[in-house]
C-alpha distance (Angstrom), angle and dihedral (degrees) to the residues before:
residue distance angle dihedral
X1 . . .
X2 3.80 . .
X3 3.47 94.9 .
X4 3.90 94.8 51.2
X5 3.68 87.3 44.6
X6 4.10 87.1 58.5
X7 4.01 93.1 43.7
X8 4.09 94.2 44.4
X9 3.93 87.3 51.2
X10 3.74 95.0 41.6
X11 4.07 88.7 47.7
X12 3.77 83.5 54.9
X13 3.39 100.8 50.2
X14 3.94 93.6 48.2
X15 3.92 81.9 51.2
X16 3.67 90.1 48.6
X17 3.94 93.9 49.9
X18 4.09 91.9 37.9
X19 4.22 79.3 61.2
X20 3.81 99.2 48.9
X21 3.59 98.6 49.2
X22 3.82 92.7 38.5
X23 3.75 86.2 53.9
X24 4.13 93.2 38.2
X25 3.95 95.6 54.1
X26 3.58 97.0 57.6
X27 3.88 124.3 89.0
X28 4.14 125.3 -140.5
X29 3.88 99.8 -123.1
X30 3.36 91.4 -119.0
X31 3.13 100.1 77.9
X32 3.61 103.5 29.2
X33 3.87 128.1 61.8
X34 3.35 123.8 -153.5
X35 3.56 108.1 -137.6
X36 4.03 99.3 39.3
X37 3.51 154.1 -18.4
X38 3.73 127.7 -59.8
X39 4.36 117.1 -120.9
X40 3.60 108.4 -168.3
X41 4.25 111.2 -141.1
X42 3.89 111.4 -106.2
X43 3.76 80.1 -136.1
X44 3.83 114.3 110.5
X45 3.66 117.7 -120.6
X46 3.91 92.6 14.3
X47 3.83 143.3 132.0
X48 3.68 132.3 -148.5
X49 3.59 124.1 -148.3
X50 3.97 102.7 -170.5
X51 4.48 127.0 136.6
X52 3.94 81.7 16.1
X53 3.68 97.4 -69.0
X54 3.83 136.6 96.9
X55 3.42 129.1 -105.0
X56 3.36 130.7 -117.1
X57 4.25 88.8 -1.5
X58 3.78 91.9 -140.4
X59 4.24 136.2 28.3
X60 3.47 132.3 -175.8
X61 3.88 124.1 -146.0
X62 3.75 142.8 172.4
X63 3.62 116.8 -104.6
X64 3.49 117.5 -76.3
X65 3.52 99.9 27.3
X66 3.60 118.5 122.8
X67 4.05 124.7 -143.6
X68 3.80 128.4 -131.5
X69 3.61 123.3 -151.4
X70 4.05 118.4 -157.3
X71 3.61 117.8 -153.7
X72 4.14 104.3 -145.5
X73 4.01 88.8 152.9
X74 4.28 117.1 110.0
X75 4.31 82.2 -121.9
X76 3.47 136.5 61.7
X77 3.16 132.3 -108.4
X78 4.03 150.8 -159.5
X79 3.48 117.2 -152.5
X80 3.83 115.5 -171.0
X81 3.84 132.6 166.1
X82 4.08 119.1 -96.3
X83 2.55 148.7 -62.0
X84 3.92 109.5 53.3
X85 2.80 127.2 -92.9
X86 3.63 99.4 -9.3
X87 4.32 95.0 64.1
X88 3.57 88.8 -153.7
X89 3.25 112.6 133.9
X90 4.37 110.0 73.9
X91 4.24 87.2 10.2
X92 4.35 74.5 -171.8
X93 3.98 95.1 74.5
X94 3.66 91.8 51.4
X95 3.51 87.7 78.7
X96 3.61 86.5 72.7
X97 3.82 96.8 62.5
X98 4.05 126.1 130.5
X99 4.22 106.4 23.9
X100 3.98 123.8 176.6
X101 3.73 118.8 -135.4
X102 3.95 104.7 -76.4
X103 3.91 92.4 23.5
X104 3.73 127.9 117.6
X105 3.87 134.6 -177.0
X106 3.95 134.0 172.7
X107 3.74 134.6 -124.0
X108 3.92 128.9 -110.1
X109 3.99 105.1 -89.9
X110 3.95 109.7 -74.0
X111 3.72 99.0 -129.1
X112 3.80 101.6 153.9
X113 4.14 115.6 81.7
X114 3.48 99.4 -121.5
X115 4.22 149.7 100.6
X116 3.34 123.7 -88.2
X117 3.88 138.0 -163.6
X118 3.56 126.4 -149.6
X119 3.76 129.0 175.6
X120 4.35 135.7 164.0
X121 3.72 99.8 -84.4
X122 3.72 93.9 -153.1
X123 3.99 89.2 58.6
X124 4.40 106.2 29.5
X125 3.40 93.8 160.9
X126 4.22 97.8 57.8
X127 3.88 100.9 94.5
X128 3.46 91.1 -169.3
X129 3.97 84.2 71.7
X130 3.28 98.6 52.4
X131 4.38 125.8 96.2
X132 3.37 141.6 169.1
X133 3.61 138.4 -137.7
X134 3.85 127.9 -161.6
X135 3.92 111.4 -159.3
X136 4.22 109.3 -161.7
């Protein structure tokens, strides 16, 4: 009985460990893009769009800054405030809406303290397109 007390607990431990680095080798698609690395702009109070993801996924700026998002991607894209498809929430970075590849345009000024959503309202559901910005 010892001995199949020893193997049942070892079996569940290797079961345990399979799990954890199963879980611990994947990447939320946020933050990872599928076709390529993510190079954030040396540009302050910018967003990349490059491999079909944004980059860096979340900013914080002083109030009354505004943001600028850079498309560097091959598609276009049409970045609107959350939520979808209402664009509610920061009504100032829907002024950034449809960009070509190699275009860039700036929100309103951010002059409320709050956090903000954003995400490519032709494709809602892509998390890797999605960001954040926290205005203090």
């Amino acid at each position: 009985m010892h001995k199949l007390a020893r193997w049942v607990g070892g079996a569940a431990l290797a079961a345990v460990m399979a799990l954890v680095i199963a879980c611990g080798s994947s990447s939320p698609s946020s933050t990872t893009s599928p076709t390529g690395s993510c190079t954030p702009s040396s540009i302050p109070n910018t967003f990349v769009l490059q491999n079909n993801q944004v980059c860096p996924i979340a900013l914080t700026v002083t109030r009354g800054s505004q943001v600028t998002i850079l498309n560097s991607d091959s598609t276009t894209h049409e970045m609107d405030s959350d939520p979808h498809p209402e664009h509610t929430d920061c009504p100032e970075l829907n002024q950034i809406d449809f960009l070509n590849p190699g275009q860039s345009r700036q929100s309103g000024n951010l002059n409320i303290a709050r956090k903000c959503g954003f995400h490519d309202h032709s494709n809602p559901d892509n998390a890797a397109i999605k960001g954040t910005i926290t205005i203090q």
